[in-house]
C-alpha positions in Angstrom: 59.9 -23.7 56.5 62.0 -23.1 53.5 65.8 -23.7 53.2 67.5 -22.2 50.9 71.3 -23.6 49.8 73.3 -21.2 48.2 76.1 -22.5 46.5 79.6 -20.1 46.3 80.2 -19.4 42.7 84.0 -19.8 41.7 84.3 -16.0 40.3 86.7 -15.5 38.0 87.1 -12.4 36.1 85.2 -11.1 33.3 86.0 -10.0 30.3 84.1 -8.9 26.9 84.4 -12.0 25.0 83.4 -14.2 28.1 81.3 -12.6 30.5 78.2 -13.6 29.5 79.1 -17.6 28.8 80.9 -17.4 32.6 77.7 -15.9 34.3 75.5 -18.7 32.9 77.4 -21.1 34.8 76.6 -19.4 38.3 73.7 -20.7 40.1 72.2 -21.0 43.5 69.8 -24.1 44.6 66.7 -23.1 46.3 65.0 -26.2 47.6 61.6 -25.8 48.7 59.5 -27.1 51.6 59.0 -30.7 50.9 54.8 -31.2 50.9 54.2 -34.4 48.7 51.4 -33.0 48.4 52.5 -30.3 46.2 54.4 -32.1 43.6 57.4 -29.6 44.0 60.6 -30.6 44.8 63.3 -28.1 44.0 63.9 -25.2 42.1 66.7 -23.5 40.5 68.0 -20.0 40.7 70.1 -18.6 38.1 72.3 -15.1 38.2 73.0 -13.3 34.9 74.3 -10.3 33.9 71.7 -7.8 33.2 70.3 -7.7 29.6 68.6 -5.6 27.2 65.7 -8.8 26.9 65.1 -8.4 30.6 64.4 -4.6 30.3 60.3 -4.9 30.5 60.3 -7.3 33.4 62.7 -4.9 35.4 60.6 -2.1 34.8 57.4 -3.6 35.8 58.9 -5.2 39.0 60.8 -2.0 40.1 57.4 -0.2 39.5 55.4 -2.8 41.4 57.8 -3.1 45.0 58.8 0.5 45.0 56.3 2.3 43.6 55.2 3.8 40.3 56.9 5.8 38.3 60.6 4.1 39.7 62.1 2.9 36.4 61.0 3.6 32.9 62.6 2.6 29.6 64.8 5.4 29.1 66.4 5.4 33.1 66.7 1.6 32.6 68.9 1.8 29.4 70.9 5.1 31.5 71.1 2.7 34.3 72.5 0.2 32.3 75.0 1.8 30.3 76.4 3.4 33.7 76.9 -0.6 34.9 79.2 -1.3 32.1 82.8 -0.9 32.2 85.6 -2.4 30.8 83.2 -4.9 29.1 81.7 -5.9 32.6 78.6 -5.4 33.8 77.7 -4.5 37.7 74.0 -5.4 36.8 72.5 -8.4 37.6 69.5 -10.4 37.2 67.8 -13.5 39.4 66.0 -16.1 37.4 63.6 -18.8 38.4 63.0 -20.8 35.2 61.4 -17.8 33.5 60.3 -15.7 36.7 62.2 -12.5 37.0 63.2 -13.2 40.8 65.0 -10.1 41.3 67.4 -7.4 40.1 70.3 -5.4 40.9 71.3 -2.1 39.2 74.4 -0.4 40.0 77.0 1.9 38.4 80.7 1.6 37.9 83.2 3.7 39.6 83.5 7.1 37.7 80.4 6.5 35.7 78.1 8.5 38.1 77.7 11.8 39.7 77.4 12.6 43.5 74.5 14.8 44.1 73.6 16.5 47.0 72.2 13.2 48.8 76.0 12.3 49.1 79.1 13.2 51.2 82.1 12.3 49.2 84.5 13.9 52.4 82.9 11.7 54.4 84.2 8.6 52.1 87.5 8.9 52.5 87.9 8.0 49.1 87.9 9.5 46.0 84.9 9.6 44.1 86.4 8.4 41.0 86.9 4.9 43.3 83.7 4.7 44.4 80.9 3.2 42.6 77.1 3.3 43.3 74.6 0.7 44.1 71.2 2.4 42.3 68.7 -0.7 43.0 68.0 -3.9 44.6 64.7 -5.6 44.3 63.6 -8.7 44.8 60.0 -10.1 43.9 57.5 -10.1 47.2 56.8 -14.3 46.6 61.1 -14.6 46.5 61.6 -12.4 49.4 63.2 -13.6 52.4 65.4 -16.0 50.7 68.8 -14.2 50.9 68.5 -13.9 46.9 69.3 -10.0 47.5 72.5 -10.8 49.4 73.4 -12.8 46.7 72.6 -10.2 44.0 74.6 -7.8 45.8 77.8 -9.8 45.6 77.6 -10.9 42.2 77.4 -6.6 42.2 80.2 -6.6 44.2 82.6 -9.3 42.5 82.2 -7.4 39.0 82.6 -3.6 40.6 85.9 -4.8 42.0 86.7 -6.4 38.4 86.3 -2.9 37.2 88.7 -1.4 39.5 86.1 0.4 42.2 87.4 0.2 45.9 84.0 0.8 47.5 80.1 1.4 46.5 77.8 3.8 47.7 73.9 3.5 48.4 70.9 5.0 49.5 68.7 2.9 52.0 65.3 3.1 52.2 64.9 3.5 55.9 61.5 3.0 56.0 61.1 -0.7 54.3 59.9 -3.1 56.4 62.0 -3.6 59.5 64.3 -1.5 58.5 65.3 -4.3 56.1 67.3 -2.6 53.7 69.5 -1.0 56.1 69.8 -4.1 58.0 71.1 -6.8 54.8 73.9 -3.9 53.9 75.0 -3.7 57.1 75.7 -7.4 57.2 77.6 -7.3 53.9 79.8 -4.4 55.5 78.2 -1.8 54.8 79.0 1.5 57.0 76.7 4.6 57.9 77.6 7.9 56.6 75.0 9.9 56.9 71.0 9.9 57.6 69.1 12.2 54.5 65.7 12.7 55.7 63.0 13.7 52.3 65.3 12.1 50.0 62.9 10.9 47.4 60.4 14.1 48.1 61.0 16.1 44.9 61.2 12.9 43.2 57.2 12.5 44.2 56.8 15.6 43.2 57.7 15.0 39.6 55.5 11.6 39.7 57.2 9.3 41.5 54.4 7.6 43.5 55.9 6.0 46.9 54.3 2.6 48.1 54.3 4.5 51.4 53.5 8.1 50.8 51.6 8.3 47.3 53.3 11.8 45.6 54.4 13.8 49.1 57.6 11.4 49.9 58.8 11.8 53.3 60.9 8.7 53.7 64.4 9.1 54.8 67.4 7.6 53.2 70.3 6.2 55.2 73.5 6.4 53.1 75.9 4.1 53.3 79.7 2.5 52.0 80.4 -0.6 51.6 84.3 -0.9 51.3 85.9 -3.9 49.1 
């Protein structure tokens, strides 16, 4: 079985000069099953901020976990200028060595617009406080390691730095177990309202679902998380 240490980063807050040197210095420790066999001992996980150099990668691994036609180059550059405010960034990247782990994609507070998948009354916020978690993917051989929890509060720590009060997201209801409505919930994350067909039209335009192919029925459960 594999255990996985995750070591509490001391956050402290970013700025334009040092954001980048800071987020170097945040790691996590995943130790792996120890078969002498193997020859591998340990390995180490790193969280970054989000980069232009990690653009391909990002695309090719949103493609592959949630389907086809999910990211290109031009939403991922979109997606990333909406993550920077302030000089900090809400997008985040896990590294293994040089295996993209994971990625989270997220957009500051005011830097968005709620379409009709969302209920701003229902927030009891205003929208201009709440910020938006777009994406969270982690790589199927890293899965199950807890490496999305930690994406989302490195997410988290820099969305706060920015001045949101809460983020908003869409869960895929249909993953695996529920899985992605399940991890929210444990970070505090709160039900608002159940939006069946979310991704249809979507499909439509080319979007192919790992479930459905290009005639999406999967419902979305959307959800706060309040900071």
């Amino acid at each position: 079985m594999q255990r996985i240490v995750h070591k509490k980063p001391h956050l402290k807050p970013q700025t334009s000069n040092n954001w980048r040197s800071l987020a170097a210095s945040w790691q996590d420790m995943a130790l792996l099953p120890s078969h002498p066999e193997s020859g591998v001992n340990q390995i180490y996980m790193q969280y970054l901020p989000l980069q232009a150099a990690d653009f391909d990668e990002v695309i090719t691994l949103g493609n592959l976990v949630h389907g086809e036609g999910y990211l290109t180059a031009a939403l991922l550059e979109k997606y990333y200028q909406q993550g920077i405010a302030g000089g900090i960034n809400a997008g985040w990247v896990a590294r293994s060595g040089k295996s993209l782990a994971g990625f989270r994609l997220a957009f500051a507070a005011g830097q968005w617009q709620p379409d009709n998948w969302c209920s701003p009354e229902l927030w009891q916020l205003s929208p201009e406080e709440v910020a938006y978690f777009k994406c969270n993917t982690v790589a199927p051989d890293f899965q199950g390691q807890g490496i999305g929890g930690q994406l989302l509060l490195q997410s988290i720590a820099a969305l706060k730095q920015q001045g949101a009060r809460a983020g908003v997201a869409h869960l895929w209801q249909q993953s695996p177990g529920n899985a992605a409505v399940k991890y929210f919930s444990q970070h505090g994350g709160v039900l608002v309202k159940e939006h069946p067909d979310k991704w249809r039209q979507d499909s439509l335009n080319g979007y192919a679902c790992v479930l459905c192919g290009f005639d999406c029925h999967c419902s979305a459960a959307e959800m706060i998380l309040r900071f």
